[in-house]
Structures are given as C-alpha cells and as structure tokens.
C-alpha positions in Angstrom: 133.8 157.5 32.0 132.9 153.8 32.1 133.8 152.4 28.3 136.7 153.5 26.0 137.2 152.5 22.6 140.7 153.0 21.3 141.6 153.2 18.1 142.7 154.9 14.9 139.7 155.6 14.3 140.5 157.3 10.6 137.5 157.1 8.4 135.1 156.2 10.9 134.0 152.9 8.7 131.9 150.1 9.7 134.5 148.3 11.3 134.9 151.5 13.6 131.1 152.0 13.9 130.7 148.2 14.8 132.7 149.6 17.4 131.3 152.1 18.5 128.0 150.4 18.7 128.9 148.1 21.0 130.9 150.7 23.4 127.8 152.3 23.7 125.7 149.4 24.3 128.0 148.7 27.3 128.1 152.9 28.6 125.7 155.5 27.5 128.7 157.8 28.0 131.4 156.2 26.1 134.1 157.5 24.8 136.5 157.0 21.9 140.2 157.8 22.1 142.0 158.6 18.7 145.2 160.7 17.4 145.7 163.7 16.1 147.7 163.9 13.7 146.5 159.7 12.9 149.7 157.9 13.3 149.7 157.6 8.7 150.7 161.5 8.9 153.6 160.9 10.5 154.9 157.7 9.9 153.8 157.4 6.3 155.4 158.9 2.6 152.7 160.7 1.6 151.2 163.7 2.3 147.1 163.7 1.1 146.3 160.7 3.5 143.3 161.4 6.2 140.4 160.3 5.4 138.7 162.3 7.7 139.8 165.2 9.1 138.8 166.2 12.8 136.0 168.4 11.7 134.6 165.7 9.7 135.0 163.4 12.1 133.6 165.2 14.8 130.2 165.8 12.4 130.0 161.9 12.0 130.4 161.3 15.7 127.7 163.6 16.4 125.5 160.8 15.0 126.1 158.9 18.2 124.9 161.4 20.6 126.9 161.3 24.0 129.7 159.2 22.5 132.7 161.7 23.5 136.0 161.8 21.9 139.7 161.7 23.9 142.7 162.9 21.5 145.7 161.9 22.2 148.6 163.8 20.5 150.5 161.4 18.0 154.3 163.0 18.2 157.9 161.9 18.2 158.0 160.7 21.9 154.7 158.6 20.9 155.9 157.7 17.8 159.1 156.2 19.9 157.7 154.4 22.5 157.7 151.0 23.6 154.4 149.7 24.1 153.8 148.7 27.3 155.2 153.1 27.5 152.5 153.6 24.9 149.9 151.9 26.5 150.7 153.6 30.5 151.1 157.0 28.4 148.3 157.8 26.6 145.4 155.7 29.0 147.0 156.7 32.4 144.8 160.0 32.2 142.0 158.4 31.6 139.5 156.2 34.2 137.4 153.8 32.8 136.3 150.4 33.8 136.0 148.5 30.2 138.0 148.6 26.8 137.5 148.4 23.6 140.1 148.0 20.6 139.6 146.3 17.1 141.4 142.7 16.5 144.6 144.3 14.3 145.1 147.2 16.7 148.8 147.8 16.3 151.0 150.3 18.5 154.1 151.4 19.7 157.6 151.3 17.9 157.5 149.9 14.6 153.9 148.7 15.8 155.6 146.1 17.9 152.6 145.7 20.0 149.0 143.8 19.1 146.1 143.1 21.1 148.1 140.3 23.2 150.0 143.4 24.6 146.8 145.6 25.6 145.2 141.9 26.9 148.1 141.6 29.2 147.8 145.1 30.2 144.4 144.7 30.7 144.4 141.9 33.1 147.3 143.2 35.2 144.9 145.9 35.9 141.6 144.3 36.4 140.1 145.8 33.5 137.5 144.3 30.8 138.8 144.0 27.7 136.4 143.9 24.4 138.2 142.8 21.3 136.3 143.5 18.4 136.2 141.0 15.6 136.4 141.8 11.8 133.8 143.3 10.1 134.1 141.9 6.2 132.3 142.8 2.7 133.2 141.1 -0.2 135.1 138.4 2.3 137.5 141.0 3.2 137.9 142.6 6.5 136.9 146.6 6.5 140.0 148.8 6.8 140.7 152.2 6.3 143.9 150.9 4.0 141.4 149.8 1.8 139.5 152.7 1.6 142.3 154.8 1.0 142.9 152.3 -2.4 139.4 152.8 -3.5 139.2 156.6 -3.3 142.3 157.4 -4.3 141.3 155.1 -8.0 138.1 156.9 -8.1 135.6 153.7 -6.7 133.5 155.7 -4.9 130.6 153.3 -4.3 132.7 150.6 -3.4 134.4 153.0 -1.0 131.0 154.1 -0.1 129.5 150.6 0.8 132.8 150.1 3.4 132.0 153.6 5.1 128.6 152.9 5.4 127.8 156.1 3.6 129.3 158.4 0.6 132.8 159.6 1.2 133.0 163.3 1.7 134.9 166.5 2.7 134.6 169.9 4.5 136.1 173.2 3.2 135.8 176.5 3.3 134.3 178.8 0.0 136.8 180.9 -1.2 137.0 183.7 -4.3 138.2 182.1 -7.5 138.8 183.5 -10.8 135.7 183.6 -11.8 136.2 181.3 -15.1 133.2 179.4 -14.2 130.6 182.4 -14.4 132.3 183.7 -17.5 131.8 180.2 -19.2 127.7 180.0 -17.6 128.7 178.0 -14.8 129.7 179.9 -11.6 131.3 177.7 -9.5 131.9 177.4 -5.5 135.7 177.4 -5.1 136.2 174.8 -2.2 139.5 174.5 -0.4 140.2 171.0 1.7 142.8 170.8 4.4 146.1 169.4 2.8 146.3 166.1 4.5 142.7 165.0 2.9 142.9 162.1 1.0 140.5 163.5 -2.1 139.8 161.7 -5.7 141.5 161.4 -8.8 141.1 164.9 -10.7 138.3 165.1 -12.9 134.3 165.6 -12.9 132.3 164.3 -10.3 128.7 164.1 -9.4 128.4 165.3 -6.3 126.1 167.2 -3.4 127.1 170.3 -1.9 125.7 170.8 1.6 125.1 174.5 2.1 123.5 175.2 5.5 122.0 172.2 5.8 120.9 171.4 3.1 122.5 169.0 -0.1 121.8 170.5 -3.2 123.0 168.6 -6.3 126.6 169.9 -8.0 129.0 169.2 -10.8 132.4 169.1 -8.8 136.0 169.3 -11.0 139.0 168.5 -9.6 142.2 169.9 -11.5 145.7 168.6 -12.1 148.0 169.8 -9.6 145.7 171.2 -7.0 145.3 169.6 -4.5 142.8 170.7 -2.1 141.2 172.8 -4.3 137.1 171.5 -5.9 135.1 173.9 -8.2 131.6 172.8 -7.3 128.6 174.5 -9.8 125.0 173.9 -8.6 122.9 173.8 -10.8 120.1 176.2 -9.9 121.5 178.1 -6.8 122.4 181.4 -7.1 124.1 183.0 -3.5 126.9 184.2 -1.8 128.9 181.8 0.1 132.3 183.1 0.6 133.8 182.3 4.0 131.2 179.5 4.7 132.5 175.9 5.4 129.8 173.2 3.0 130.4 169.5 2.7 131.0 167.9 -0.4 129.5 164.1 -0.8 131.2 162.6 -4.1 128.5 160.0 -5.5 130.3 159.0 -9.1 133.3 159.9 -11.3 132.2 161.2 -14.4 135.2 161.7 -16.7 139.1 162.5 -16.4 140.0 166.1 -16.9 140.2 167.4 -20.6 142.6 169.6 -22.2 143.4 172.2 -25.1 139.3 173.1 -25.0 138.1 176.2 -26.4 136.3 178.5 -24.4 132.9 177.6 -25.7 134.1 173.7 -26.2 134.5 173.8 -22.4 131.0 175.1 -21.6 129.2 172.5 -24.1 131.7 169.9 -21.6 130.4 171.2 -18.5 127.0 171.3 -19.6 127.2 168.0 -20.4 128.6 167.1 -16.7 125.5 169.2 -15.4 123.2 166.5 -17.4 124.9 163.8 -16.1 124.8 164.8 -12.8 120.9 165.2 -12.8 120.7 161.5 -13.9 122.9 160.3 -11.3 121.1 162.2 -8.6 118.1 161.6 -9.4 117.6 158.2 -11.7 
C-alpha cells in the first residue's frame, strides 16, 4: 500500500469522493481507512444515524475498482485516546508512503486533535501529507452532518445533489402481513439495519433494485417502525423473500394518513402508484 485516505468516511459524499479521486490519482492501489461502528454511533444520542451502512458502502466503493478499504474498530479504548495514541494506534499497522485526510478531520478525546496534529505526525515520520480542501454547493462545505439534516426532513434531492447520487438503503425481503395484496397492492416488506438513518414516514417514489435491475416502486414508511419500507412495484409479480434489494428514494410524496377505510386506502395507494410513474418517468 502506497496511499491511504483516512477518514469517516460515512455517506461516501463528494467531499469523500473528491477524496478518493485524488488517492487514487497518486496509487492505483489505494486504500481508505474508516470505522466501524462510525465514531456518531457511539459518541452520539441517537440511534438511526449511519448513512451508509458497510454493505452499502462497500457497493459504492466498488465503483472505484482497486480502491481497498482498512476498518479500524471504533471502541472505548479508541474512543479514549489521546491523539497522538490515536494516530500511532490505528496507522501503526499499516505501511504507506502518502496520506490523505479531509481539512475538518477531527480525532481523539473529545476530538481534541485536527489536521495540525496528523501534520505534525506526518512530518516526524517523513511521510506526505494531502490535506484535502472543502468541497462546497450552495457556498457551503459538503458534510455528512448536513446530509443527515436533509434526509432526516425528507429533501431528498438536495441530499441527493451532496451525495452525488440518490440516497439509498439495502435490506433484506421479509414475509409481511399481507395487507398490501389484500388491498391490490402486494408489497415487498424491506427490513434496514437499525442504525440507518431513513426518511420521514410516509410515501415515497422510489426504485427497487431486484437482481440488478431498478424497477420503479411506491415505498411507505410507517409510524413507529423504524427499519421497516413496504415497497409495491408496480407491474412485477415474484418471489423475493430472503433476497437483499436496494432501495433509491427519488421524492416524498405525502405524510402517512390515518383512520382510512379499507377501500379509501387502496384509492390512496393508487394514487401514490400514479404519482410515482410521473416522477420516474416525466
């Protein structure tokens, strides 16, 4: 290994793929090293967080080809170091000639050190040090706090336009109650990993990635389950219990809507179905 990029690396947004870019425009085999759980998990208040989890972000970095990934475990003795400790503890395993870190990267206790600290480090051990500068839209630096904002209140193409594509998650197809197919609509029961930051509840037009290949769906979100999205696709008919799909959320379509009756609920989700065709495909 020549070229490491170290970093959060949560979201994987442009300011991360401006990054990457340039590690491997220095190293063909470049690496990234990131943490696992990302630091937010354990030093933050709440729980739904990650904006990628490591299976998504293992299927964006396949996008880069040979760029290889180091994880580092983020735990209590990490989360308690000093850090010059931080720095000697987590790139002491590793042998590389050149590094790369963003501007803001902050570590070590109460993230008391910046990229002054990995500088010094740096030069005290003749490596090359590549501080990446900001990467701004809308005169605002990219970050993955910001992100986090514009998901979490449902402004998906903003959030979209500072990941560089749409924000999405990977689950696994489970057996629901089958409400949906009773109503018209089967639906694809899709469960996230807890600590995935997802949307507001509500309908969503969305893609569904099943084997490959996005097919347009009507995603809901309920109340009070988390983790939980009942894509219908219009159109497909299968079995895809057990398989993991991707969902891409494109635009929120309307909060969730109670004290429905049975058939006032299907004339609603038909409704969604329309709107999601002229989202897709306008």
């Amino acid at each position: 290994m020549k070229v490491l990029a170290l970093g959060g690396f949560d979201g994987l947004h442009l300011g991360h793929v401006a990054i990457l870019d340039h590690a491997r425009s220095l190293s063909p085999d470049a690496s990234i090293l990131c943490f696992e759980p990302v630091p937010r998990q354990v030093l933050g208040s709440e729980r739904h967080v990650r904006l990628t989890t490591p299976g998504e972000r293992r299927k964006i970095l396949r996008k880069y080809g040979s760029c290889g990934i180091v994880v580092h475990p983020f735990d209590s003795a990490t989360q308690r170091s000093g850090p010059v400790d931080f720095l000697e503890a987590i790139l002491s395993s590793c042998r590389f000639e050149k590094l790369i870190a963003g501007y803001d990267f902050r570590f070590g206790s109460g993230r008391s050190g910046s990229i002054r600290t990995v500088r010094d480090w740096c030069r005290e051990r003749s490596i090359d040090l590549h501080v990446m500068e900001p990467v701004c839209l809308y005169g605002e630096p990219v970050k993955s706090r910001r992100i986090r904002g514009l998901v979490s209140d449902g402004e998906l193409a903003r959030a979209a336009e500072l990941l560089g594509r749409s924000y999405f998650a990977l689950g696994a197809v489970s057996r629901g109650k089958g409400l949906g197919r009773t109503l018209g609509f089967p639906t694809l029961n899709v469960h996230v990993p807890a600590a995935k930051l997802l949307p507001p509840p509500g309908s969503y037009a969305a893609t569904v990635d099943l084997d490959g290949t996005p097919r347009p769906a009507a995603v809901f979100l309920p109340s009070g389950a988390h983790g939980l999205c009942e894509a219908h696709l219009p159109g497909w008919s299968g079995d895809a219990y057990g398989k993991a799909v991707g969902i891409e959320f494109r635009q929120f379509l309307r909060p969730p809507e109670g004290g429905l009756s049975k058939s006032g609920l299907s004339m609603r989700i038909a409704r969604d179905v329309e709107r999601v065709l002229e989202v897709l495909t306008g």
